[in-house]
VMD Tcl script that draws the C-alpha trace (Angstrom):
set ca {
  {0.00 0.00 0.00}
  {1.54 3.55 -1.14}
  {0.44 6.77 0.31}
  {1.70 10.43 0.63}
  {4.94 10.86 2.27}
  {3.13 14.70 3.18}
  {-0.11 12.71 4.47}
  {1.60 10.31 6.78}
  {0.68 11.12 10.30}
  {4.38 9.77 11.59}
  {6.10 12.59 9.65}
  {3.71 15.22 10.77}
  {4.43 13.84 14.28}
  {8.21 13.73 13.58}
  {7.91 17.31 12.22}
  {5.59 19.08 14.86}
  {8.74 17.46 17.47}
  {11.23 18.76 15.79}
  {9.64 22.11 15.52}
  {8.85 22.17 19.36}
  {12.27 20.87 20.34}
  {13.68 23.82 18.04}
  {11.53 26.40 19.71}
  {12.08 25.52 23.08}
  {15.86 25.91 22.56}
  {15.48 29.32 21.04}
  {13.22 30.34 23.27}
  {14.99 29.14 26.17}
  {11.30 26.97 27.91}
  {11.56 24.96 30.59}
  {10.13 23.69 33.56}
  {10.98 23.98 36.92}
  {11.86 20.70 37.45}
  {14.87 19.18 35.74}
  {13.38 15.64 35.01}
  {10.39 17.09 33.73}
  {12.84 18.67 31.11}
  {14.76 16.11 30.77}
  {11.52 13.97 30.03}
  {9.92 16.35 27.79}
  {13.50 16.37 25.85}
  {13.97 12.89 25.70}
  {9.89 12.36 24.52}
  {10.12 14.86 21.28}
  {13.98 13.12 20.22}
  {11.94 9.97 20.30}
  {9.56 11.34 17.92}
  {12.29 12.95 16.00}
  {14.02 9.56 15.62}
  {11.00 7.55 14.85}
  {10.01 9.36 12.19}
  {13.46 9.60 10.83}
  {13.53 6.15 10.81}
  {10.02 5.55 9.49}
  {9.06 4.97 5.55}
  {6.21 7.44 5.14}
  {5.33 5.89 1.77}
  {4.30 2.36 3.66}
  {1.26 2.24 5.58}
  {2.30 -1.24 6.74}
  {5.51 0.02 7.66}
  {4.30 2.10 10.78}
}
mol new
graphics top color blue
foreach p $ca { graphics top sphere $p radius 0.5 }
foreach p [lrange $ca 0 end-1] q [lrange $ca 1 end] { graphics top cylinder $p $q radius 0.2 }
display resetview
C-alpha cells in the first residue's frame, strides 16, 4: 500500500517534534523541574528519531 509521504501522520508527528524541540531551545522553555525537562526532551527526540527512521510511503511500515 503507497500513500503520501506529506499525508503520513508519523512525519507530521516527527515534524511538529522537531519544531517544538527547536523552539524551546530558542526560546529558552523549561520547567521547573529538571526531570520534567529532561523527560519532555527525551519524549520529542523519540519522535524525532522515529520518524526519521520511518518509511512514510508504507502504511504497513508504521
Amino acid at each position: 500500500m503507497d500513500q503520501k509521504k506529506w499525508q503520513s501522520p508519523v512525519v507530521w508527528a516527527s515534524f511538529a517534534a522537531l519544531v517544538i524541540a527547536f523552539l524551546g531551545d530558542v526560546l529558552g522553555l523549561s520547567f521547573d523541574s529538571d526531570l520534567a525537562n529532561q523527560m519532555i526532551s527525551a519524549g520529542l527526540t523519540l519522535l524525532v528519531g522515529f520518524g526519521v527512521l520511518n518509511n512514510p510511503n508504507s502504511k504497513a511500515s508504521f
